[in-house]
C-alpha positions in Angstrom: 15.8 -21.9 12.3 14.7 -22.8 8.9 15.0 -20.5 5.5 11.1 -20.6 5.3 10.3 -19.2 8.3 12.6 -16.4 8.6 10.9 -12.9 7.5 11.7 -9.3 8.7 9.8 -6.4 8.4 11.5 -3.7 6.4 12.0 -0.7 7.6 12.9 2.5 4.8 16.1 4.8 4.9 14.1 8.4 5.2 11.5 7.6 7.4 14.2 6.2 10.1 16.1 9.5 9.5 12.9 11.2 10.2 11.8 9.2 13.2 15.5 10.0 14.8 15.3 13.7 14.8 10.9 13.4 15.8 9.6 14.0 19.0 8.8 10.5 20.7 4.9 9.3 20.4 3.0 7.8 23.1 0.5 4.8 21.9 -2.2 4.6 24.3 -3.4 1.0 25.1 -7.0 -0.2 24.1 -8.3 -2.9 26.8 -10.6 -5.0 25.8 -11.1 -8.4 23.7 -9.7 -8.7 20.5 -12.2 -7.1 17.4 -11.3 -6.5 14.0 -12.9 -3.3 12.4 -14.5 -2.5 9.5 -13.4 0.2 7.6 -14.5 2.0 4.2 -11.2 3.4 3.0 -9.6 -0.3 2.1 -6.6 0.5 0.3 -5.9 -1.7 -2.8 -2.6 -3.5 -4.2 -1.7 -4.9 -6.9 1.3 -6.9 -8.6 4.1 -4.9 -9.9 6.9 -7.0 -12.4 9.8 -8.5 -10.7 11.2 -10.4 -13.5 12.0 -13.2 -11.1 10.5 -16.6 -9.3 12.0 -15.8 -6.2 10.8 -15.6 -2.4 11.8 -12.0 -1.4 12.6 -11.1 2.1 13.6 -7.9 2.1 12.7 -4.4 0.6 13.8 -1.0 1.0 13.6 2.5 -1.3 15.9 5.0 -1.1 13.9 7.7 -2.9 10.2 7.5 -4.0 11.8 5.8 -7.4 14.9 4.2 -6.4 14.4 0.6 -4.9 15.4 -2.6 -4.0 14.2 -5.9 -3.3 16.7 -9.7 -1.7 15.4 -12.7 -1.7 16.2 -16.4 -2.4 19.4 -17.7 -4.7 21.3 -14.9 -4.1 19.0 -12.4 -5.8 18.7 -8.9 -5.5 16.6 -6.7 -7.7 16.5 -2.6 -8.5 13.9 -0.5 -9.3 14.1 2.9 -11.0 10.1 3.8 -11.6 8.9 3.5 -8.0 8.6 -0.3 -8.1 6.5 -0.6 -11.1 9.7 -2.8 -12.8 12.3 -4.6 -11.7 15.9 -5.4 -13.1 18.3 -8.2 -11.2 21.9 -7.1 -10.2 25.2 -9.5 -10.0 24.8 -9.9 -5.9 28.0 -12.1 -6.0 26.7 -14.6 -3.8 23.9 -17.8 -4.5 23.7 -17.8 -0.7 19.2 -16.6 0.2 20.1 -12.8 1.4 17.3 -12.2 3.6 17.6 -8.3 5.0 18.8 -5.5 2.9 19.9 -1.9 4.4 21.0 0.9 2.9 22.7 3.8 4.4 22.7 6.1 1.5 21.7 5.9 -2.1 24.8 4.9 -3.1 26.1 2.3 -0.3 23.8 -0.9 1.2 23.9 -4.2 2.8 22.3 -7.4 2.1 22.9 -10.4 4.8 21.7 -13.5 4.4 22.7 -17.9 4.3 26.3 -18.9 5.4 26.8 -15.4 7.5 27.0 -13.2 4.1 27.4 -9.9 4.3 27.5 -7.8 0.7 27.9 -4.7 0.4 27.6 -2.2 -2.5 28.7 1.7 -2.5 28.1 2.5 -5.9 24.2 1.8 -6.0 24.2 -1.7 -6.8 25.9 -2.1 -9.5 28.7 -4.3 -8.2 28.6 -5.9 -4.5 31.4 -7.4 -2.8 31.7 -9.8 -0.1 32.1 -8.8 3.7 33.7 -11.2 6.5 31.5 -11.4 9.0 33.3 -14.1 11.0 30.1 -16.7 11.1 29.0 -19.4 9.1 25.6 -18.8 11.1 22.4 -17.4 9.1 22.1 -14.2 9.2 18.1 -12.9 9.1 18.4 -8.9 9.5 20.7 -5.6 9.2 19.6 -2.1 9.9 21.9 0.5 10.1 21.6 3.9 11.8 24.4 5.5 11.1 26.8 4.9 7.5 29.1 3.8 10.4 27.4 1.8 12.8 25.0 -1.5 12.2 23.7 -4.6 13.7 23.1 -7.9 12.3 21.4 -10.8 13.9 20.8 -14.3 12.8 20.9 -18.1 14.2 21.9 -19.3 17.9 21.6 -15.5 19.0 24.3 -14.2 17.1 24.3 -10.5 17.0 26.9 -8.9 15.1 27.7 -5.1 15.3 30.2 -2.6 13.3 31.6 0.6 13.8 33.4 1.0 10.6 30.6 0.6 7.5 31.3 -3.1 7.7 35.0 -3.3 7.2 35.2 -5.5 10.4 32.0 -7.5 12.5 32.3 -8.2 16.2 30.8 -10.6 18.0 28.3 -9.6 20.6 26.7 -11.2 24.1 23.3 -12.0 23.3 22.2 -13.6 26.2 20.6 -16.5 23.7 20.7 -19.1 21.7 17.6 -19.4 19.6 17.4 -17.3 16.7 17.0 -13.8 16.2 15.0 -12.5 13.6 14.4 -9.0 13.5 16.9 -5.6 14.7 15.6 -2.2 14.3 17.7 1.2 15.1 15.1 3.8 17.1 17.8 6.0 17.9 21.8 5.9 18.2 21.7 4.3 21.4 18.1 2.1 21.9 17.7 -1.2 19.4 16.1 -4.0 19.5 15.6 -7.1 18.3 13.2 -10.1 18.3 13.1 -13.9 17.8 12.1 -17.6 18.8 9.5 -18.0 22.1 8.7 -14.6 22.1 12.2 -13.3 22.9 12.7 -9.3 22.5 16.2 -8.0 23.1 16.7 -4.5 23.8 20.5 -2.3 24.2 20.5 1.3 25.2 24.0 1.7 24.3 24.1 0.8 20.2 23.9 -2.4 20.5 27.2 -3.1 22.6 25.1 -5.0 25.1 21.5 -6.7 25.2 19.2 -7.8 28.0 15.9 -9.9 27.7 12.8 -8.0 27.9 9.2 -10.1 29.1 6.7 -10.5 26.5 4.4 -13.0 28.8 4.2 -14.7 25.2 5.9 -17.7 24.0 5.0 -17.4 20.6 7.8 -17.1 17.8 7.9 -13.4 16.4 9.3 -12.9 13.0 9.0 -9.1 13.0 9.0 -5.5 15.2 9.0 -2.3 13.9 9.4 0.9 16.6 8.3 4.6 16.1 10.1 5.7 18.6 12.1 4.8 21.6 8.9 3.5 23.7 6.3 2.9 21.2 6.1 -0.3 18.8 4.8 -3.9 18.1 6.3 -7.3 17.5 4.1 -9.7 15.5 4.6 -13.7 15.2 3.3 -16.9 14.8 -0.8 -17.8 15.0 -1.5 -13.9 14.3 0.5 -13.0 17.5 0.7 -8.5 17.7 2.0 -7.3 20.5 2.4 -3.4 21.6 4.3 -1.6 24.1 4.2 1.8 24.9 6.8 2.0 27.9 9.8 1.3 25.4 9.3 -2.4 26.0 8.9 -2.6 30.1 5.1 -4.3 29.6 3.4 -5.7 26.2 0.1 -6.3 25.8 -2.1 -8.2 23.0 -3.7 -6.4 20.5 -6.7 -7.2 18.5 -6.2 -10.3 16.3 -7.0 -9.8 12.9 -6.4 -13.4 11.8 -4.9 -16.6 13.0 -2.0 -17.1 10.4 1.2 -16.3 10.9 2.5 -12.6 10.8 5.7 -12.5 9.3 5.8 -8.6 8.8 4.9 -5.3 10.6 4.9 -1.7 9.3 4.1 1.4 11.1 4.6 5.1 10.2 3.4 6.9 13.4 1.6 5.5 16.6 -1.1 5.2 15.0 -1.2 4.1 10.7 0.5 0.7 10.0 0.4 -2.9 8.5 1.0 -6.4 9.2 0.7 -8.7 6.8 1.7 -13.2 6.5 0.5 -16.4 5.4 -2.0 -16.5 3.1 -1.8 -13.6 1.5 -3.9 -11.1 3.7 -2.4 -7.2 4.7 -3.9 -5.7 7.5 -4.2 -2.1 8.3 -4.2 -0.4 11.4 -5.0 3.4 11.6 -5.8 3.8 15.4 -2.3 2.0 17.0 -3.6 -1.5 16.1 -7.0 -1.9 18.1 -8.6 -2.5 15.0 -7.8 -3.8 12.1 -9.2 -3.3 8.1 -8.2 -6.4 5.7 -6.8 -5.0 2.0 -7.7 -6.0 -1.4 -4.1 -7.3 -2.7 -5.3 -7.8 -7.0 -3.6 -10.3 -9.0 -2.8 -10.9 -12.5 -4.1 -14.5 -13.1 -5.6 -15.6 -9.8 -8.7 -14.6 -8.4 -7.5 -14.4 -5.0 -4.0 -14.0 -3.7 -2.5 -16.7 -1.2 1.2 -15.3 -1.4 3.2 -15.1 2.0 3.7 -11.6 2.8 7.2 -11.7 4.0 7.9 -7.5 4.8 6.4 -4.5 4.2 7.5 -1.1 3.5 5.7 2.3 3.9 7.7 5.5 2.4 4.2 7.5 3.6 0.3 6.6 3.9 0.7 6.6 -0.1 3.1 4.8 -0.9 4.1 0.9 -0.1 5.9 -2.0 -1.3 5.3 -5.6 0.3 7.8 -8.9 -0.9 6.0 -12.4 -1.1 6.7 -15.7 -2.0 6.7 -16.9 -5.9 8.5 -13.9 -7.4 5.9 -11.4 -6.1 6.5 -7.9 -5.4 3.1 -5.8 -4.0 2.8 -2.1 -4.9 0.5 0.0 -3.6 -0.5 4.0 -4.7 -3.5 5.5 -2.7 -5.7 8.2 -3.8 -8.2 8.4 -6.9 -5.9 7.1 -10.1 -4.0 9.6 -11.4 -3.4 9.2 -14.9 0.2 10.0 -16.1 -0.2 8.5 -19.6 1.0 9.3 -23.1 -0.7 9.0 -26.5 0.6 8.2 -29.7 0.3 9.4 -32.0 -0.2 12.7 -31.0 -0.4 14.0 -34.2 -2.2 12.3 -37.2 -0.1 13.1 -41.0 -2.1 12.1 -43.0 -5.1 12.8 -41.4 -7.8 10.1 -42.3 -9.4 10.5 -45.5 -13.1 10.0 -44.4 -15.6 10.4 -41.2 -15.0 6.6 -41.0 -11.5 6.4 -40.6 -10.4 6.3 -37.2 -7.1 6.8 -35.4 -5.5 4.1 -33.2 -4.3 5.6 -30.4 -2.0 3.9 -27.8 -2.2 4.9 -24.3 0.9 4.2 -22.0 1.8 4.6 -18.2 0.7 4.5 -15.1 -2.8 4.8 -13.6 -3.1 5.4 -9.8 -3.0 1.8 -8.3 -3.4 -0.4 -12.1 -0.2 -1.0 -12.8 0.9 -2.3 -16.5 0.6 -6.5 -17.0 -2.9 -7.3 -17.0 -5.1 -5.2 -14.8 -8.3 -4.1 -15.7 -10.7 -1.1 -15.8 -12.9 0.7 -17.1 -11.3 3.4 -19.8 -13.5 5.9 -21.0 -12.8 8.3 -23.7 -14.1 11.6 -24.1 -14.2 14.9 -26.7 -14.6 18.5 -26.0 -17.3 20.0 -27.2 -16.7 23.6 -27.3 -20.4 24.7 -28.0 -21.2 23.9 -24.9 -18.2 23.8 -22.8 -18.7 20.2 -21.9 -17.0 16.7 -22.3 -19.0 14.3 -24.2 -18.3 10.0 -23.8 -17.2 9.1 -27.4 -16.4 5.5 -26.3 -15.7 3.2 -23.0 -14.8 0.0 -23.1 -13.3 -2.6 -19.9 -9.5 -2.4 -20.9 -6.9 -4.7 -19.8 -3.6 -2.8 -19.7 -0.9 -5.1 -21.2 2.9 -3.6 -21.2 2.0 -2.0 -24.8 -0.4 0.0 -23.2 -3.9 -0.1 -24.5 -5.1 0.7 -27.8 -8.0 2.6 -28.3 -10.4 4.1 -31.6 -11.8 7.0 -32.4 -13.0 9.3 -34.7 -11.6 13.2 -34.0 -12.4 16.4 -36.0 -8.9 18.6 -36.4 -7.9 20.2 -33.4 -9.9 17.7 -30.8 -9.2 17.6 -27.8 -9.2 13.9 -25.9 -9.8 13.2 -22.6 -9.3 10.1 -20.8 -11.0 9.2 -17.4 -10.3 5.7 -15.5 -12.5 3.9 -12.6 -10.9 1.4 -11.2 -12.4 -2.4 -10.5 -13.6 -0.7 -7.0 -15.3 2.0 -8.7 -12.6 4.3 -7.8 -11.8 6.8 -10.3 -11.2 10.5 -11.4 -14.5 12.3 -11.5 -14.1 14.7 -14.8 -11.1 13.4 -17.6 -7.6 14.2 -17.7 -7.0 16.0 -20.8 -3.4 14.4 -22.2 -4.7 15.1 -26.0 -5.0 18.6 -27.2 -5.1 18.5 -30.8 -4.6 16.6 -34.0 -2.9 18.7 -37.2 -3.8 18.4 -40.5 -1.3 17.9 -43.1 -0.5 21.4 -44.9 1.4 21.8 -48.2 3.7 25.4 -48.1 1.5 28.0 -49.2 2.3 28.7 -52.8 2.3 32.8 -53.7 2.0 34.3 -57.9 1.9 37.3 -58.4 -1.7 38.4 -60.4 -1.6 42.3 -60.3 0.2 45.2 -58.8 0.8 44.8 -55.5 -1.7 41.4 -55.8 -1.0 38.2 -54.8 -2.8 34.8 -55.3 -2.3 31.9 -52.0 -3.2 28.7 -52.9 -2.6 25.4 -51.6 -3.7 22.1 -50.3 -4.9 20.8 -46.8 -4.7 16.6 -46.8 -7.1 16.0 -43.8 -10.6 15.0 -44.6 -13.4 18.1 -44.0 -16.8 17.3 -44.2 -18.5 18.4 -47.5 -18.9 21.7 -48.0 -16.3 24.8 -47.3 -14.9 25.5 -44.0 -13.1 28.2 -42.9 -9.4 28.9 -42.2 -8.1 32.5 -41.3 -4.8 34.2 -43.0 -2.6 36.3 -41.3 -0.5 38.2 -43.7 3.4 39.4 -42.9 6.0 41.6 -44.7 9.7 41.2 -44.3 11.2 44.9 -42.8 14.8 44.8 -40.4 15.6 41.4 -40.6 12.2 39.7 -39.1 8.7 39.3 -40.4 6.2 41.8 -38.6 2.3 41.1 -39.3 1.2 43.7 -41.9 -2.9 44.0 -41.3 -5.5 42.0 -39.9 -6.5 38.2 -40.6 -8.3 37.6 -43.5 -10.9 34.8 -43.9 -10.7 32.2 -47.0 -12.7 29.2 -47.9 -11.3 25.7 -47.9 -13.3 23.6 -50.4 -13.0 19.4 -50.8 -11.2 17.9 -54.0 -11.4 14.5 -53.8 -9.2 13.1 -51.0 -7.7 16.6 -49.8 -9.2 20.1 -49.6 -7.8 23.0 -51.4 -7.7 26.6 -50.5 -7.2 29.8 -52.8 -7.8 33.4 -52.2 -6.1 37.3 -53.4 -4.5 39.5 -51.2 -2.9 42.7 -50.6 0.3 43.7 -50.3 2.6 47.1 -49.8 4.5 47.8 -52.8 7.5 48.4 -50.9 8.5 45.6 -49.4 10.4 43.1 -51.3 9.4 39.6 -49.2 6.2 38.6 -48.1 4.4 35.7 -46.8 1.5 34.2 -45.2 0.0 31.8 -41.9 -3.0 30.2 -41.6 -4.7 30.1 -38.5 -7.6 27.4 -37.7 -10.5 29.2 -35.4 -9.1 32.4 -33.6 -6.3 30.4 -31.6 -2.9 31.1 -32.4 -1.8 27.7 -30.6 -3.4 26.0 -34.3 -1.0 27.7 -36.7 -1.4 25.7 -39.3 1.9 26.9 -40.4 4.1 28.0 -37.7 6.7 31.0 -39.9 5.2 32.7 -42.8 5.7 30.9 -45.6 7.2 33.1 -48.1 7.5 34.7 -51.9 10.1 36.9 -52.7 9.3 39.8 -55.3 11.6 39.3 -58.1 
């Protein structure tokens, strides 16, 4: 079997924990001619940065932020943000390493050209070499215990271990066509597919195998189970097959496109995906007897023509999908959440005139955009607080580079910012996500002389720009008494007035004779979350 037509569908670490401990699920069979549905809720993926040129084969996550992605020349890849970014290990070998299993977060397998088996057991930083005993290809791993795997690869070679891969042995296949796909449903049932519609099954971990009838002669390049009785082998010219009788009988299901499959995903007997040549991911959410194509968005190209070579689903949330070229697919459902930052978040000094604006950069991650050229539309908003309400100070169609995008505008002290995002399908939060409460003015330390008996003068300047006129601050005074400062009356009111390109402030106040340290705060509006000076600041009585 060639390199460019073996694919396996990848199947993750928790959800086969899960599916061992579930109860088993029962597809029921749809009879009936092939018809692909259409469906409003179209998820949508989009590109995330591999770093790399390669083909990848095989993905799998450990957590919802730990990943990793094999593929051609030897390469293996690790994510640490969900899959948004990628970062190539030292695999040890050139050799294509098609499949990739890991057992734990720390320990994993990658097979591949030549019969390689690595292994790694300190999270991929270093990988070491396995003898597997065969020169033969190897085209899948799965493991269900840390103990006990299977691997499968050219001229029917299955390969099992009972030790975390310190020895391989050799078992009877039965075959000698290739084998491309092995999946664990339990400690005792696996199977495993290949050339002329050939499915495999053991009941007894994968000691020994007999030939189950598909009544198809079609190659299949992927099978993923839910359970022992209940899964679907997919293939070449859009070939999906389905049992429900833990692989007794199969029957067609509906044919969502002619090319070939080369991966299959399910997450119960009823949500999954398939996905092949040309670029096109299916979804299934009623067992597969319909079908809804996805939008897969691109960076450059206005349509995506990428082989889909395996697909992984953590949930109904959250995917992956490797592809030819260097591509790595990532898909987020729901509205876009925005988990952004903005800098900066505070603005010293604060611009000198209404027409300065403040360049703000927003960075992160919104819902299904990911960072490297996607585009949508950003709207900015400001609170009014006269009437409760945001109000759209500026929009524009921003593409969101790895800098993040940089946006204008023109806030009063203490704004608040909102940000909303719709997506190119329209898709989008429905009121802003506030990630900008406030911006602070620059404010020299209150400067205290003494002008009378128990009088004091405060003066000082404030370098953010006011519009003409005076504006009011509020000042809370404090007296020093035990070792802290404790708020001595109520806030008083003072004027600010502009001087040129800053504003000053001066006013007389009050203080008790008998204390011997006092000091002041300013306070913007009523809210003590805008201290404009956080401790008093002070003036000793000499």
């Amino acid at each position: 079997m060639s390199q460019t037509i073996a694919r396996r569908a990848c199947s993750p670490l928790l959800q086969r924990t899960a599916r061992s401990v579930a109860v088993l699920a029962f597809g029921l069979a749809v009879i009936g001619g092939p018809a692909v549905a259409h469906a409003t809720n179209a998820t949508v993926w989009s590109e995330a940065e591999s770093g790399s040129g390669s083909t990848f084969h095989g993905i799998q996550f450990v957590s919802g932020a730990i990943g990793y992605a094999s593929g051609t020349d030897g390469i293996l890849l690790k994510s640490t943000d969900g899959g948004f970014k990628w970062k190539r290990l030292t695999s040890g070998t050139s050799q294509w390493l098609e499949a990739i299993d890991f057992t734990s977060a720390k320990t994993g397998y990658a097979v591949g050209g030549g019969g390689v088996i690595q292994k790694t057991t300190n999270a991929g930083a270093k990988w070491k070499a396995l003898k597997s005993g065969t020169t033969q290809p190897l085209w899948a791993v799965d493991f269900f215990t840390t103990a006990t795997g299977v691997a499968v690869g050219d001229g029917g070679i299955i390969l099992r271990t009972t030790n975390a891969g310190k020895t391989w042995k050799r078992q009877t296949s039965g075959v000698d066509v290739w084998l491309d796909t092995v999946d664990f449903v339990s400690n005792r049932v696996c199977y495993a597919t290949g050339a002329k519609g050939l499915v495999l099954k053991s009941t007894n971990g994968g000691t020994s195998w007999r030939s189950l009838s598909t009544g198809v002669a079609q190659d299949l390049w992927a099978a993923d189970f839910v359970g022992s009785y209940t899964g679907w082998a997919v293939g070449k010219a859009g070939t999906i097959l389905k049992t429900t009788d833990g692989g007794q009988s199969w029957f067609k299901q509906a044919v969502p496109s002619e090319a070939d499959l080369r991966a299959v995903e399910f997450i119960d007997s009823s949500t999954g995906w398939v996905g092949g040549v040309g670029g096109a991911i299916w979804k299934t959410s009623d067992g597969g007897s319909s079908w809804v194509k996805e939008t897969v968005r691109t960076k450059v190209a206005t349509s995506f023509n990428r082989t889909v070579n395996c697909i992984l689903a953590r949930d109904r949330q959250t995917l992956w999908a490797g592809c030819d070229y260097g591509t790595i697919l990532r898909f987020a459902d729901a509205e876009p959440a925005i988990s952004a930052s903005v800098s900066p978040k505070s603005v010293l000094p604060y611009p000198k005139s209404s027409a300065s604006t403040v360049r703000m950069s927003l960075k992160g991650s919104i819902g299904s955009i990911v960072w490297g050229g996607a585009t949508a539309l950003l709207e900015m908003y400001q609170y009014d607080d006269a009437t409760g309400s945001w109000l759209l100070a500026s929009s524009k169609n921003a593409a969101f580079a790895d800098g993040g995008v940089t946006v204008g505008l023109s806030p009063t002290v203490n704004t608040r910012i909102g940000v909303k995002v719709t997506d190119a399908d329209g898709r989008g939060a429905s009121t802003p996500s506030e990630i900008l409460l406030r911006v602070k003015p620059s404010l020299s330390k209150p400067k205290m002389s003494r002008v009378g008996s128990g009088r004091y003068r405060v003066r000082g300047v404030l370098k953010p720009w006011h519009p003409s006129g005076s504006r009011s601050l509020e000042m809370q005074r404090f007296v020093w008494r035990r070792g802290k400062w404790v708020k001595y009356g109520g806030r008083l009111g003072l004027a600010v007035y502009d001087s040129g390109a800053a504003s000053a402030y001066s006013t007389v106040a009050s203080f008790p004779k008998s204390d011997k340290a006092y000091g002041v705060v300013l306070y913007h509006n009523a809210d003590e979350r805008n201290a404009y000076a956080r401790s008093p600041g002070s003036y000793k009585v000499r």
